[in-house]
GUSE-581225 format. One record per residue (C-alpha): residue number from 1; chain; y, x, z. Coordinates in pm, whole numbers. Last residue first. Layout:
<atoms>
pos,unit,c2,c1,c3
NUM,A,Y,X,Z .
...
</atoms>
This chain:
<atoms>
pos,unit,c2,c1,c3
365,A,1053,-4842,1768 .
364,A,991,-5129,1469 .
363,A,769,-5373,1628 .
362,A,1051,-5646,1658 .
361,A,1117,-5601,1296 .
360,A,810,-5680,1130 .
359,A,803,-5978,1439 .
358,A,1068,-6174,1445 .
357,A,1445,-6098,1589 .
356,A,1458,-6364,1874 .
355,A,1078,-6439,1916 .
354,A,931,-6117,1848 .
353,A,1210,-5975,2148 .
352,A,1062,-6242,2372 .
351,A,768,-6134,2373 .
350,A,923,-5727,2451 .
349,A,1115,-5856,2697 .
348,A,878,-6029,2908 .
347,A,591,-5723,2869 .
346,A,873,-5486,2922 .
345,A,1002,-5688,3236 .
344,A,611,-5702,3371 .
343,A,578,-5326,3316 .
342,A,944,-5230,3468 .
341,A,923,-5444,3827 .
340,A,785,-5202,4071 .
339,A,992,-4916,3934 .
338,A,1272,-5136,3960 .
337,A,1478,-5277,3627 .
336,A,1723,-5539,3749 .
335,A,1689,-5878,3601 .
334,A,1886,-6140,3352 .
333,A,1721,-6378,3249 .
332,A,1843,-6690,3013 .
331,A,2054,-6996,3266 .
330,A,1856,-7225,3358 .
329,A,1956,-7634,3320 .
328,A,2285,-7635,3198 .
327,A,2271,-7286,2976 .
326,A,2474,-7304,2664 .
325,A,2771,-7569,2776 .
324,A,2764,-7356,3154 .
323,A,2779,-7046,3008 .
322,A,3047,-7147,2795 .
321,A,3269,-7289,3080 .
320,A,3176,-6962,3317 .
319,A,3291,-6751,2996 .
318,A,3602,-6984,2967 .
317,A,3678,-6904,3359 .
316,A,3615,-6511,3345 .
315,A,3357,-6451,3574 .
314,A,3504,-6439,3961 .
313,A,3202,-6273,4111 .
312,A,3164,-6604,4342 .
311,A,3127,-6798,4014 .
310,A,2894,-6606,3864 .
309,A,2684,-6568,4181 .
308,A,2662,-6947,4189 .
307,A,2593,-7027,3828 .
306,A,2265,-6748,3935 .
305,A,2174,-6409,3879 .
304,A,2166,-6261,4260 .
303,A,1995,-5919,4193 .
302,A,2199,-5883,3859 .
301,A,2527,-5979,4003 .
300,A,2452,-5694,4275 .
299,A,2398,-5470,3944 .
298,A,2699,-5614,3839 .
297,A,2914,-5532,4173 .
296,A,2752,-5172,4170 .
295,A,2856,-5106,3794 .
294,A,3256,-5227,3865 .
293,A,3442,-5499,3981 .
292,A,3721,-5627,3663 .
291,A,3581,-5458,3368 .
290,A,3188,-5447,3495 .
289,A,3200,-5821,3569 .
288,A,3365,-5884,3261 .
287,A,3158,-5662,3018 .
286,A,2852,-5862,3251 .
285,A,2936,-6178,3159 .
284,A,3022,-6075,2791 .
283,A,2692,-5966,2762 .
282,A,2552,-6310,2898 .
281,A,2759,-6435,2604 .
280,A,2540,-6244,2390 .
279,A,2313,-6546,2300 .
278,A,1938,-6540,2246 .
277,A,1879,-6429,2590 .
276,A,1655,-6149,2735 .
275,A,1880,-5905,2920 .
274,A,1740,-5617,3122 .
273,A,1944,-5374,3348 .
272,A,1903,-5021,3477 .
271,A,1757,-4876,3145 .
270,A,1525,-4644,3073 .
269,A,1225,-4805,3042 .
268,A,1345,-5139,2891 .
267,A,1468,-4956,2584 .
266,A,1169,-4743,2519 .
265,A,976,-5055,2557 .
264,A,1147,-5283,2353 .
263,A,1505,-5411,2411 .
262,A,1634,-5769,2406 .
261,A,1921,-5640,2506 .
260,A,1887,-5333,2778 .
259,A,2162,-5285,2973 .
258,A,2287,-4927,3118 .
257,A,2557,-4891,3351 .
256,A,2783,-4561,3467 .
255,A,2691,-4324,3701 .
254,A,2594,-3998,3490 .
253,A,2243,-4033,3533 .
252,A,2281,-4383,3366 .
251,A,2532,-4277,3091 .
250,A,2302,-3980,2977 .
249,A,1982,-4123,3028 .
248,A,2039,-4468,2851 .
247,A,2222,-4267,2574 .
246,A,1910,-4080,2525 .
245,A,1687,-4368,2518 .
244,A,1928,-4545,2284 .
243,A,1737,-4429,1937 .
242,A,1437,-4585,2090 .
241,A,1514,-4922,2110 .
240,A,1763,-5240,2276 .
239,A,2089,-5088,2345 .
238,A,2422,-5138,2594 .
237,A,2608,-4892,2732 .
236,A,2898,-4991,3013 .
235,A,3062,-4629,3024 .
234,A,3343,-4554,3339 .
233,A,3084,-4317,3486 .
232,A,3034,-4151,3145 .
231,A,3371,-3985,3239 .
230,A,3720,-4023,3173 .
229,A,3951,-3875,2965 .
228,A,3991,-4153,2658 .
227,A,3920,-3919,2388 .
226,A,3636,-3714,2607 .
225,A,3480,-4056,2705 .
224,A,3411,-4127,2309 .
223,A,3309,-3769,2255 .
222,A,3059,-3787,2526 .
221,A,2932,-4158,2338 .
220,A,2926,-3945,2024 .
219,A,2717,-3692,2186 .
218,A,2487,-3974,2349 .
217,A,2427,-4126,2009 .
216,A,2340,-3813,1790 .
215,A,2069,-3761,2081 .
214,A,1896,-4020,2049 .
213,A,1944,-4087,1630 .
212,A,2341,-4079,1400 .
211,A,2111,-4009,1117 .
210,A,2243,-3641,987 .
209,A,2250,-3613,607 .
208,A,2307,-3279,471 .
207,A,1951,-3068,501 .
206,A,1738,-3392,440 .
205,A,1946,-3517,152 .
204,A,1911,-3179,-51 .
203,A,1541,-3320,-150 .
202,A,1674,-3483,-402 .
201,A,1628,-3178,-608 .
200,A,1313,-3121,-514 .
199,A,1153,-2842,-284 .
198,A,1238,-2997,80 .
197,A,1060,-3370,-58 .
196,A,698,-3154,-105 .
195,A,733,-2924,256 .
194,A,854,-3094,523 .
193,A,851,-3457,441 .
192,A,515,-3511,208 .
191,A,300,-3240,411 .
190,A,390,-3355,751 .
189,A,320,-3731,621 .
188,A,-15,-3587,538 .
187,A,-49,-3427,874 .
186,A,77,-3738,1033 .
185,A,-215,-3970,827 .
184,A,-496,-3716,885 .
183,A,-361,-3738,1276 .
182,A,-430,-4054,1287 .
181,A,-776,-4107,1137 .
180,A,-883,-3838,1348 .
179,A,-746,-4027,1687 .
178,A,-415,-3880,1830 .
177,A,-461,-3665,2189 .
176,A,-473,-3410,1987 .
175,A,-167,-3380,1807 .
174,A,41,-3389,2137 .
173,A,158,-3554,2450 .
172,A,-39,-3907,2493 .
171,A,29,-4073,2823 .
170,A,-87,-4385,2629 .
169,A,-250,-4288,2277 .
168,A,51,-4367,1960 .
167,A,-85,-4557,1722 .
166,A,-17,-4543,1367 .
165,A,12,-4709,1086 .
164,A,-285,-4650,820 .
163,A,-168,-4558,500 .
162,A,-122,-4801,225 .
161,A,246,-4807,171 .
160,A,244,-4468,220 .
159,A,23,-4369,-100 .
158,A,269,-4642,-280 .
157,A,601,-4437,-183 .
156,A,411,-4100,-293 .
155,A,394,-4239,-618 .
154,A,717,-4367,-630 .
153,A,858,-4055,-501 .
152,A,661,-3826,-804 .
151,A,797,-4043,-1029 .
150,A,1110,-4030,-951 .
149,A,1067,-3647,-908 .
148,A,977,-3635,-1284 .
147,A,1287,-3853,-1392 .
146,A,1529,-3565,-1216 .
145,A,1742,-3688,-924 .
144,A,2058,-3591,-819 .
143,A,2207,-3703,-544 .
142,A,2616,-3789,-524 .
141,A,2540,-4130,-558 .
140,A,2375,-4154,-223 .
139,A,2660,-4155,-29 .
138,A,2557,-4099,317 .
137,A,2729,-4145,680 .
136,A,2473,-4250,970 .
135,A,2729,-4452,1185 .
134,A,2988,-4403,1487 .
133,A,3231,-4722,1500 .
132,A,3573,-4753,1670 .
131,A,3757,-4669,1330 .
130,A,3590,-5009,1180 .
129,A,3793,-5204,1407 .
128,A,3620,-5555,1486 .
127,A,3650,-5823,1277 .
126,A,3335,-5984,1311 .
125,A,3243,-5982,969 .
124,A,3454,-5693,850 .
123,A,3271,-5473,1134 .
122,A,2968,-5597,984 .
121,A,3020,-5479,666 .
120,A,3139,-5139,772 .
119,A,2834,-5140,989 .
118,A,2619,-5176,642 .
117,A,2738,-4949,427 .
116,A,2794,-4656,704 .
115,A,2406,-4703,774 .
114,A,2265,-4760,1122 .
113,A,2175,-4549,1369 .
112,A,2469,-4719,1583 .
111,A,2748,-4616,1820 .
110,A,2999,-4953,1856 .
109,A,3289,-4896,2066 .
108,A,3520,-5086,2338 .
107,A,3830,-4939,2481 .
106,A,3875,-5217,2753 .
105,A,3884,-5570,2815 .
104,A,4032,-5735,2458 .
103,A,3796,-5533,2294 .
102,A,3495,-5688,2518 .
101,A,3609,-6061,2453 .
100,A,3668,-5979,2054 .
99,A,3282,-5816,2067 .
98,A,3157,-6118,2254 .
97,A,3354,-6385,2041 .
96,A,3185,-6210,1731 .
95,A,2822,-6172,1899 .
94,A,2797,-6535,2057 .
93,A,2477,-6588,1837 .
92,A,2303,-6319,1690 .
91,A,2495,-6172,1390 .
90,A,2267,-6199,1054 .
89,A,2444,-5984,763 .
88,A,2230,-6013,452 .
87,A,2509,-6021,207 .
86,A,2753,-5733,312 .
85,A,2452,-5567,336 .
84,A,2303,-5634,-18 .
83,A,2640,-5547,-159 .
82,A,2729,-5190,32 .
81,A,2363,-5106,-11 .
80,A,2394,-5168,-420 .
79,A,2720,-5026,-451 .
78,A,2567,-4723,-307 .
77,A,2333,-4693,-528 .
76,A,1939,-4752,-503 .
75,A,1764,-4721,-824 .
74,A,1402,-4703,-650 .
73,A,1371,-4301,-667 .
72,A,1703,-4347,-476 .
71,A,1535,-4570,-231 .
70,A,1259,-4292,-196 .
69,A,1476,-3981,-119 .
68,A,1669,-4221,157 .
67,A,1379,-4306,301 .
66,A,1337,-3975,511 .
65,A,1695,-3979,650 .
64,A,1715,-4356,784 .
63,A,1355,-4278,989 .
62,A,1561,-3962,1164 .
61,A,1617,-4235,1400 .
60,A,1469,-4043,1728 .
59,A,1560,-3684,1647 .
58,A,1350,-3390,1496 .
57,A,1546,-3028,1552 .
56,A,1211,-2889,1709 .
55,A,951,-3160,1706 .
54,A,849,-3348,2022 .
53,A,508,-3414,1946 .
52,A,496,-3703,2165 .
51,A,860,-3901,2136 .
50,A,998,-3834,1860 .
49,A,738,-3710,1599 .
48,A,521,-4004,1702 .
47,A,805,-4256,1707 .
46,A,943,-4098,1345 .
45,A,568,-4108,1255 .
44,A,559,-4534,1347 .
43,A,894,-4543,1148 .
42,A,738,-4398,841 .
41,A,465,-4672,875 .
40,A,698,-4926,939 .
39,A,906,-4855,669 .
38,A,584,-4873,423 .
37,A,439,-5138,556 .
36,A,800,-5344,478 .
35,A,845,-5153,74 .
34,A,524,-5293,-33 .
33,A,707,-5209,-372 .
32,A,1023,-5040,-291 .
31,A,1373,-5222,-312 .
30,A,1399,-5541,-139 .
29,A,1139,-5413,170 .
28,A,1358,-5120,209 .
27,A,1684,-5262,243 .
26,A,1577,-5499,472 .
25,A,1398,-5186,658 .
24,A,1736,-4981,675 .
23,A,1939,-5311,741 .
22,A,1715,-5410,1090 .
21,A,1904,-5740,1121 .
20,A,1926,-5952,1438 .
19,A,2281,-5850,1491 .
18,A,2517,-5751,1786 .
17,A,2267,-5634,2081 .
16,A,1966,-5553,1850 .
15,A,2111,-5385,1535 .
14,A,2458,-5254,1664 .
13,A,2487,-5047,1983 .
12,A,2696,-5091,2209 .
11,A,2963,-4882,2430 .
10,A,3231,-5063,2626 .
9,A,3466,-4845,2874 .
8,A,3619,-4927,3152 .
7,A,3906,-4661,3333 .
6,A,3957,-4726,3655 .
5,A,4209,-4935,3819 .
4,A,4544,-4786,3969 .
3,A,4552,-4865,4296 .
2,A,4953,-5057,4380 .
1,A,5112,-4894,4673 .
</atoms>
């Protein structure tokens, strides 16, 4: 009697493990004056909010939402992010064979923060099916916006712009545990988001767009199993930030494997497996392994990462020929995340992170 094989399933992010582009900050910096410090200031309060203060209803990601009021100040259309992202799109190497390999393994999916504009881009670039994608959906054309509120954004856009960015304390768990200067800056950000945005016109985005953050992620990666009636257990995820921390938790916890790509400290802390390589073939290794053997035979991979270990795990034979053209003197690292091991990988992975995807977008959370 034949065993039937388990269902596999392939989960990924976008930004990070498939491109090198952050699209809601490119799209930022080309449209708003000082338009880079002032991403990465609202993305430093969307850590803050996040992760220490914990808001009620505030998720990981909600970054894409709060921007969107400012871009349209700007003259943003939709035409314009479908055009600029079509035109910006930077894959890292190996992505497009890597996402063909994966679909040709299992169900495979991408689940990304980003905007609808620029993953359906993307998917046309590396021709993968656009109705296997989970996105932030907007159409900012059908926001109104009065000439006085435009004015009022841009305003508030340059006041941002030159705020201080902030620094979230270590072990830090509320308001106070921020310095002065810091919590002036959230407080004002507090004032700009909830309660001066909320009572314009354009301020209807915030109630009807929904960033697909954290949590957003993990319910469309439970919807995902649902379809295919299986469990998380079947789910290779893979992520590099702070909008996959809750994905990280669900699929780990739930007995399926978590890989960190290049990830930053969020990333690296809650997932099972760090990757720092410059080409997602090792991705591919791992889809295989994972396909064919299952999580405990690639974490074993993992402990053992060597041209030896590949071969004795069976990896595909034009993914051992590949890795051998890319990698003939060491091959890029590939470790298992241990309690005793976690600060030096973040460290490793968060260097080498600047180095692959630069760093304005590196720091982003």
């Amino acid at each position: 009697m034949t065993m039937r094989r388990q269902q596999r399933v392939f989960v990924t992010d976008c930004e990070g493990p498939i491109s090198k582009n952050d699209n809601a900050y490119e799209l930022t910096s080309r449209y708003i004056p000082e338009g880079s410090k002032f991403f990465t200031v609202i993305s430093r309060y969307d850590d803050a909010l996040a992760v220490v203060l914990k808001r009620k209803g505030y998720r990981a990601g909600h970054t894409l939402k709060l921007i969107l009021p400012f871009l349209k100040a700007y003259g943003v259309t939709d035409g314009k992010m479908i055009d600029f992202s079509a035109l910006n799109i930077l894959l890292v190497a190996g992505a497009k064979d890597t996402m063909h390999f994966v679909q040709r393994a299992m169900p495979s999916f991408i689940v990304s923060t980003s905007y609808e504009h620029y993953l359906s881009s993307l998917c046309k670039a590396i021709g993968f099916p656009e109705k296997n994608t989970y996105s932030t959906r907007v159409n900012l054309d059908n926001y109104q916006i009065t000439p006085k509120e435009k004015e009022t954004l841009k305003l508030m856009a340059k006041e941002v712009a030159y705020m201080p960015l902030i620094e979230i304390p270590k072990n830090a768990r509320s308001l106070v545990d921020f310095s002065i200067k810091e919590r002036t800056t959230i407080e004002r950000l507090d004032e700009i988001f909830w309660n001066q945005i909320p009572r314009m016109s354009v301020g209807e985005i915030f109630d009807e767009v929904n960033p697909v953050g954290g949590a957003e992620k993990a319910e469309a990666t439970q919807e995902i199993v649902a379809k295919l009636g299986c469990g998380v257990d079947s789910v290779l995820y893979v992520g590099d930030s702070i909008t996959d921390v809750d994905c990280f938790r669900l699929v780990r916890d739930g007995g399926g494997l978590t890989v960190s790509f290049n990830g930053n400290e969020y990333a690296v802390r809650e997932a099972q497996i760090a990757v720092m390589s410059e080409n997602t073939v090792v991705t591919s290794v791992l889809a295989d392994v994972f396909f064919r053997l299952g999580r405990e035979s690639v974490l074993q991979l993992t402990e053992e990462w060597s041209f030896c270990s590949l071969k004795r795990f069976g990896t595909d034979p034009a993914l051992l020929k590949e890795v051998g053209l890319l990698y003939s003197a060491n091959l890029p690292k590939v470790m298992t995340i241990e309690s005793d091991n976690r600060e030096e990988i973040i460290r490793e992975s968060v260097a080498f992170r600047r180095r692959v995807r630069g760093e304005p977008i590196a720091r982003l959370g």
